[in-house]
ZAKEVO-316429 format. One line per field, with one value per residue (C-alpha): residue in three letters; x, y, z. Coordinates in Angstrom, 1 decimal. Example, Ala and Ser with C-alpha at 12.3 -4.5 7.8 and 13.67 -1.06 7.14 Angstrom:
<recs>
residuo	ALA;SER
X	12.3;13.7
Y	-4.5;-1.1
Z	7.8;7.1
</recs>
This chain:
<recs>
residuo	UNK;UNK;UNK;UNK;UNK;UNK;UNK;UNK;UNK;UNK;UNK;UNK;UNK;UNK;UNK;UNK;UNK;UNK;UNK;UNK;UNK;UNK;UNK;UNK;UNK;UNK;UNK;UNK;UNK;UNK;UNK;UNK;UNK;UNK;UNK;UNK;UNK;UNK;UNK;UNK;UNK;UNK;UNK;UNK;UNK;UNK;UNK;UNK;UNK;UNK;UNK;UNK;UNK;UNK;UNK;UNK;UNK;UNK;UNK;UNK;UNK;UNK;UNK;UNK;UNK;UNK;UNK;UNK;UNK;UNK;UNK;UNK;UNK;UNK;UNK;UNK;UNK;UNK;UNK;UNK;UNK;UNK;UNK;UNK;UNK;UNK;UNK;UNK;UNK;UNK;UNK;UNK;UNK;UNK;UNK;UNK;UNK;UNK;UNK;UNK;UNK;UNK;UNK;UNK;UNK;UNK;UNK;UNK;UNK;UNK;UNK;UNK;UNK;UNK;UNK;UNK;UNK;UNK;UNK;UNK;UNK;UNK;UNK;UNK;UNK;UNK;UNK;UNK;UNK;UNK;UNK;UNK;UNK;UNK;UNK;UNK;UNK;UNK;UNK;UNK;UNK;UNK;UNK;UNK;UNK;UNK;UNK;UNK;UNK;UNK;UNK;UNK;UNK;UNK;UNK;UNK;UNK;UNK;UNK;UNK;UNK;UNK;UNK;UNK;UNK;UNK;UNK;UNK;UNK;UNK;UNK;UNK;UNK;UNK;UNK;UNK;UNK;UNK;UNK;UNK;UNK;UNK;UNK;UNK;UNK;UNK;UNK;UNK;UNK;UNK;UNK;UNK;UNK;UNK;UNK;UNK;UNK;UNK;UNK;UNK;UNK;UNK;UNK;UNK;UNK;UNK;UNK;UNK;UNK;UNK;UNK;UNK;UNK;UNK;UNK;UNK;UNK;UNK;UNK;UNK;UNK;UNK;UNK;UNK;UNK;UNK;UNK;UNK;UNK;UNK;UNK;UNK;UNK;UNK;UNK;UNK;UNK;UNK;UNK;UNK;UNK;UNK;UNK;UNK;UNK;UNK;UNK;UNK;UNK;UNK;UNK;UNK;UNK;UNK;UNK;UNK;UNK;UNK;UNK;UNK;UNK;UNK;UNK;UNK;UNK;UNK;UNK;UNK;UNK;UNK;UNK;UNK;UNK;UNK;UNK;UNK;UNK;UNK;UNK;UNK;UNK;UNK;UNK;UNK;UNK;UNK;UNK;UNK;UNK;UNK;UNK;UNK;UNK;UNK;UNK;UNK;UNK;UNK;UNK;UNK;UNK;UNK;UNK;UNK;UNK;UNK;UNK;UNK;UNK;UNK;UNK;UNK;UNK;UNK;UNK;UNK;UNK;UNK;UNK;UNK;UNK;UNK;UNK;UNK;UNK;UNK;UNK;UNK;UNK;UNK;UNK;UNK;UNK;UNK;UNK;UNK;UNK;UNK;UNK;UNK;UNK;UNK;UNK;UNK;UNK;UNK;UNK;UNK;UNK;UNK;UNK
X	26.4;28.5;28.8;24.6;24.3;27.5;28.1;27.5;24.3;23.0;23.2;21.9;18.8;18.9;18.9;16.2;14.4;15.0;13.9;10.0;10.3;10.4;8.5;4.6;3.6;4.7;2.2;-0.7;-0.1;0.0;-2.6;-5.4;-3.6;-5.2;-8.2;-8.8;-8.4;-11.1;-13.5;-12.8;-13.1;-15.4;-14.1;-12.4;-14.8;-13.6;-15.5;-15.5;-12.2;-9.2;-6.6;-7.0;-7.9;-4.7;-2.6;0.4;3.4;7.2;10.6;13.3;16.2;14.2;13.2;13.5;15.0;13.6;12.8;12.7;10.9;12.3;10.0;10.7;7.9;6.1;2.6;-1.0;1.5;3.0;-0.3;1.3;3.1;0.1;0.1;3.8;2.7;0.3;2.7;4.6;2.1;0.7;4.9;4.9;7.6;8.1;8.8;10.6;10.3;9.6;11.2;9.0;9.0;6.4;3.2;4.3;4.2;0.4;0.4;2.3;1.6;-1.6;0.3;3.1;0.1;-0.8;-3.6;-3.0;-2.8;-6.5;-7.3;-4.6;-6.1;-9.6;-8.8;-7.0;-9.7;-12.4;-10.9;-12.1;-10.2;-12.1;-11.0;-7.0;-6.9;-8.4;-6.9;-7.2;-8.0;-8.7;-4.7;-4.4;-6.9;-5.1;-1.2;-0.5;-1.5;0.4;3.5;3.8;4.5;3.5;2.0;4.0;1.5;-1.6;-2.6;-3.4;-1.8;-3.4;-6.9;-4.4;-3.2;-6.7;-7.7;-5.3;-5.7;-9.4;-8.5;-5.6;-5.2;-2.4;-0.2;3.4;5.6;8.1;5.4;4.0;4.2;6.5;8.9;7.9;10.6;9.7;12.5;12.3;13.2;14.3;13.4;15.2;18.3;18.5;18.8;17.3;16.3;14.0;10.8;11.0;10.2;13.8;14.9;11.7;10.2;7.1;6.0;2.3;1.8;-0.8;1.7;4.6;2.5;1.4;5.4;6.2;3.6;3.7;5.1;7.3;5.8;2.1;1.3;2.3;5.0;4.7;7.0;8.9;11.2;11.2;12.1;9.6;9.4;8.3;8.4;12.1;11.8;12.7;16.8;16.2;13.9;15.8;15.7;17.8;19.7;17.6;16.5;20.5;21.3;19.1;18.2;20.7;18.1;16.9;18.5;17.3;15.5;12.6;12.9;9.5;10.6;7.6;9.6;12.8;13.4;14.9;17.6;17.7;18.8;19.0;17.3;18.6;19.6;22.2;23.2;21.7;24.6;24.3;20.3;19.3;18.4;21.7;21.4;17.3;17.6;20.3;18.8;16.5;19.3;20.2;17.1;17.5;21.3;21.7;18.7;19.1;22.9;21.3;19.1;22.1;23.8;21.3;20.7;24.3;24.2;22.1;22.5;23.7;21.0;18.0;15.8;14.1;10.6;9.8;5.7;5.0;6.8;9.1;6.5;3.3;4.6;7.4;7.8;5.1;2.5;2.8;0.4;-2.6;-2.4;-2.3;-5.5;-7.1;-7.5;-9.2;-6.1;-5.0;-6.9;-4.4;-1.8;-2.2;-2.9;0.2;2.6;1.2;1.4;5.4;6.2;4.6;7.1;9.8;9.7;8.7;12.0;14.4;17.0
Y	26.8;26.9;23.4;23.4;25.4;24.0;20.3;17.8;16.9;20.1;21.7;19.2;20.0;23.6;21.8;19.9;22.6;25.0;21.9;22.4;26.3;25.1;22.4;23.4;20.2;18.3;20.7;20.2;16.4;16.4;18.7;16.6;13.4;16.0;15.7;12.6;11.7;13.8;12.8;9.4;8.7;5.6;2.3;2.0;0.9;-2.2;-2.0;-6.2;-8.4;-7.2;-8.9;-10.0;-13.2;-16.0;-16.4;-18.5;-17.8;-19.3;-17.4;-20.1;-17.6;-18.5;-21.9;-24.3;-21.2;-20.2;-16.8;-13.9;-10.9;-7.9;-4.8;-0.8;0.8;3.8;3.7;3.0;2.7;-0.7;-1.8;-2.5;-5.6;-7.9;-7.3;-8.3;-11.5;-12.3;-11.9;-14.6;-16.8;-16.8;-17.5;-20.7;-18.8;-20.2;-17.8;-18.6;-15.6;-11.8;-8.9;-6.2;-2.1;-0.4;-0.3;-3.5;-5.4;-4.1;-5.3;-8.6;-10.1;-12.0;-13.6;-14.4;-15.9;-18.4;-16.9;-15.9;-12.6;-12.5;-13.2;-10.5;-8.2;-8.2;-8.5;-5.5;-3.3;-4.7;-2.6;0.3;3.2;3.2;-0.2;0.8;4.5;5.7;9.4;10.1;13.9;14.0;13.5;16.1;18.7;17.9;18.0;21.7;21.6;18.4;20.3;17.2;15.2;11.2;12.5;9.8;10.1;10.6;7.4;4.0;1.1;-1.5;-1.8;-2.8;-5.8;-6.5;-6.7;-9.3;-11.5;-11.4;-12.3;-14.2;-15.5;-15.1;-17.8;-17.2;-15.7;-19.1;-21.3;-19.2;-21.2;-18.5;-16.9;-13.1;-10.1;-6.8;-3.8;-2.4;0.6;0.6;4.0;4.2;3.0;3.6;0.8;-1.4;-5.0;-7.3;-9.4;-12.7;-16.2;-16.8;-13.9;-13.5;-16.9;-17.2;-13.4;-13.5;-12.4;-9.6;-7.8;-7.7;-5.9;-3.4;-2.6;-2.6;0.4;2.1;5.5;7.2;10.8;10.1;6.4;5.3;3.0;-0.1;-2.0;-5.3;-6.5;-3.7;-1.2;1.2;0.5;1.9;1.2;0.5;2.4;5.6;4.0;1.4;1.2;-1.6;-4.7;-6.9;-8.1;-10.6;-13.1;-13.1;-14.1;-16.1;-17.8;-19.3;-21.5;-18.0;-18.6;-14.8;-12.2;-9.8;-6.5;-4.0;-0.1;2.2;4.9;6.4;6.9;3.9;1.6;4.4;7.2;10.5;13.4;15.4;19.1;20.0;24.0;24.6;26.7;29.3;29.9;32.2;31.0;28.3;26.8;26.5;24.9;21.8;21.3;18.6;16.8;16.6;15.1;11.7;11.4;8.8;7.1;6.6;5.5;2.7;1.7;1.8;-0.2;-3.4;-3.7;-4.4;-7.1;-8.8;-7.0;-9.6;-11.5;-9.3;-8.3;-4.9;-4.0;0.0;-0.1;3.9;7.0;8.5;11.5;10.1;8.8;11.5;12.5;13.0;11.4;8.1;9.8;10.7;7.2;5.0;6.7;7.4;3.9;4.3;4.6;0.8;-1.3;0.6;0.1;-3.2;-3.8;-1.6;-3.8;-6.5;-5.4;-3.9;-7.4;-9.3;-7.0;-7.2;-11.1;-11.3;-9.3;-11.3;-13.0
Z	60.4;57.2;56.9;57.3;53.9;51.9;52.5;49.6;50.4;51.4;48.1;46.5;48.5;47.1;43.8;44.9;45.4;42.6;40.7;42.2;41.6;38.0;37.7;37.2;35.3;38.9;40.9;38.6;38.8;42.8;43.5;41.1;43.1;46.5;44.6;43.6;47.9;48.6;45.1;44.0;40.1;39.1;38.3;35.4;32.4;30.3;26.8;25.8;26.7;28.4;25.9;22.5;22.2;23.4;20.9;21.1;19.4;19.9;20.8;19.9;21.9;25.2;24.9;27.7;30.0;32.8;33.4;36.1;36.0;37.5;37.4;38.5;40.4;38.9;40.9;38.6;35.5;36.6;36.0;32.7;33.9;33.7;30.0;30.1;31.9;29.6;26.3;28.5;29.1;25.1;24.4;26.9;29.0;32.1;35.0;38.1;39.7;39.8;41.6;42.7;44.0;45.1;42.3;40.2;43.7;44.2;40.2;40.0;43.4;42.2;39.5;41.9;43.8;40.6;39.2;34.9;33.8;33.0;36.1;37.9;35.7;36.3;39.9;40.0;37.6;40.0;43.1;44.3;45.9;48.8;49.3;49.7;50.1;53.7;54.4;57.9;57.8;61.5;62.1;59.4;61.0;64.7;63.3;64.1;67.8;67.9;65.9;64.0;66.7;65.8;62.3;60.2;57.0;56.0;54.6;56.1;53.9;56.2;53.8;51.1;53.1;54.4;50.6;49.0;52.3;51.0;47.6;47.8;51.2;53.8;52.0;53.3;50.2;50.8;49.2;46.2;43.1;41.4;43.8;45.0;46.8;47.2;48.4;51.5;53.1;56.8;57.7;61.5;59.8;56.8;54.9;51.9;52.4;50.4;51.9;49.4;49.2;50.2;52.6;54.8;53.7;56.3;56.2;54.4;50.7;51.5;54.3;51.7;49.1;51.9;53.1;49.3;48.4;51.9;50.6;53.2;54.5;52.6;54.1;57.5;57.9;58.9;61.7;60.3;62.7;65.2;62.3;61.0;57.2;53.9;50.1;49.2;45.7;47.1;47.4;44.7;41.8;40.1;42.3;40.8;44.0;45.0;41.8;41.0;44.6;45.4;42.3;40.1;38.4;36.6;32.8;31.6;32.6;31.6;33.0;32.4;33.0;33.6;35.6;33.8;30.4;28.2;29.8;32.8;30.6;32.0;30.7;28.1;29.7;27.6;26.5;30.0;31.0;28.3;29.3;31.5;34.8;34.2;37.8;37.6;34.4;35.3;38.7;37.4;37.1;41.0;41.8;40.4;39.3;42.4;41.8;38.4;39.0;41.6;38.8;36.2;38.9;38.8;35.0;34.9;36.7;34.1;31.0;29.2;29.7;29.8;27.8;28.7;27.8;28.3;27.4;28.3;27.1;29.5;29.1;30.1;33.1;34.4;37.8;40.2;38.2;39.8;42.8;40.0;38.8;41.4;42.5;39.2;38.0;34.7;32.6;33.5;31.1;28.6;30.6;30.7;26.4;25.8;28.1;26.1;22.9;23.7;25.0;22.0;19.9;22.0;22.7;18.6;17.3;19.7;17.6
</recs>
């Protein structure tokens, strides 16, 4: 019983949860996210172009390299990295190939896929929520007379594979024109793996995007295998691993951040332990010191030859806010112009 309440592990939970007592911006964010399931917002409106018009421009530190593209998840927000692509396409960069987790594979698969950045994007601001998000509030409504037995989430991620097999066709992840991984979690054992052109080389575009965003305990995994399975970003929001062992063609790589703050600092809670409250105030930190150690982990594999690209503020897209924007889809023409315009920069100041 003792060890129950005082192992490792088990206070961090208590963390973890002293973390939600104080976190009110986090319960407004979820429970509009509960809204926007049962009252879908509109399509997003695009007022004239997407981008600027194409203009080309050189960066001498990257020519003749080839490039990989390793993004974080961080839900509607990754729609960002399409207006990465684009700054790549107006420099003449070649890419080789791009790691995904969670919302950027949702965002970067078309590209994978060989259509340009224009294209991904007006693909992706032509969906419609209805079209990947299908509660099932029957299974909700049923759940306590069941006591939870076989509820495994809420949401449905099949429409989402059913969607880009529409689009973009079952073609098997092994013969995109630009190789495509996404992380995995194996839920029954606890484990990460990644579905890529070179790991899991037949499996069809559309059903990798639909393990990479299946959310574990709001979307339903998803067997692979004989495992059930879910997005991988909940161990790893990084993925480095597979473009540097698997590709040693890659000369540098891109990486696009839209889920922690700069170069996976953490948060700033110093003095905490001469407030009042000490404990409530530090246990923020508990909640993502491993994940953000993971993520610390990967960029060190490639730091000296990366160039990271953070196109949102830490503050806009903190925490829980992932859920609001994946489903309320009219903030990503902006977030698609502002990864543009931070790439344009970054790629432009790159001596």
């Amino acid at each position: 019983m003792i060890e129950r309440w005082a192992a490792p592990l088990a206070v961090k939970q208590f963390f973890h949860r002293a973390a939600n007592v104080m976190d009110l911006d986090a319960d407004r964010s979820f429970l509009r996210a509960l809204q926007l399931l049962v009252l879908p917002e509109g399509a997003p409106e695009v007022e004239g172009e997407i981008f600027p018009p194409f203009t080309p421009f050189e960066v001498p530190a990257l020519a003749g390299k080839k490039l990989g593209i390793v993004a974080t998840g961080g839900g509607g927000a990754m729609a960002c990295v399409v207006g990465v692509a684009r700054a790549l396409e107006e420099a003449g960069l070649e890419v080789a190939g791009v790691s995904t987790c969670s919302g950027s594979a949702m965002m970067l698969a078309p590209f994978a896929a060989g259509l340009e950045a224009e294209e991904t994007a007006r693909f992706l601001l032509s969906l419609d929520q209805r079209d990947y998000i299908h509660p099932d509030w029957k299974q909700l409504l049923k759940l306590p007379f069941a006591l939870g037995k076989g509820f495994t989430g809420l949401l449905d991620s099949e429409p989402i594979e059913r969607l880009y097999a529409q689009h973009l066709g079952n073609v098997p992840v092994g013969e995109l024109p630009i190789a495509f991984y996404a992380n995995i979690w194996d839920i029954d054992h606890n484990r990460l793996f990644y579905l890529g052109s070179r790991t899991w080389p037949q499996m069809p575009l559309p059903h990798v995007v639909r393990a990479a965003v299946t959310l574990p305990l709001y979307m339903r995994p998803l067997d692979i295998d004989g495992a059930q399975c879910g997005d991988g970003g909940v161990v790893n929001i990084f993925p480095v691993d597979p473009l540097v062992d698997h590709h040693p063609e890659i000369d540098f790589y891109i990486g696009i951040n839209a889920f922690y703050p700069e170069n996976f600092r953490g948060e700033d809670h110093s003095g905490w332990n001469a407030q009042t409250f000490s404990l409530f105030r530090v246990s923020p930190q508990t909640k993502q010191c491993q994940h953000l150690e993971a993520a610390r982990m990967q960029l060190r594999r490639i730091e000296d030859r990366c160039l990271m690209i953070h196109p949102l503020p830490y503050e806009e897209i903190r925490g829980i806010r992932l859920y609001e924007q994946f489903l309320d889809r009219r903030p990503w023409p902006d977030f698609i112009r502002r990864g543009h315009a931070a790439a344009r920069h970054a790629l432009q100041t790159m001596t």
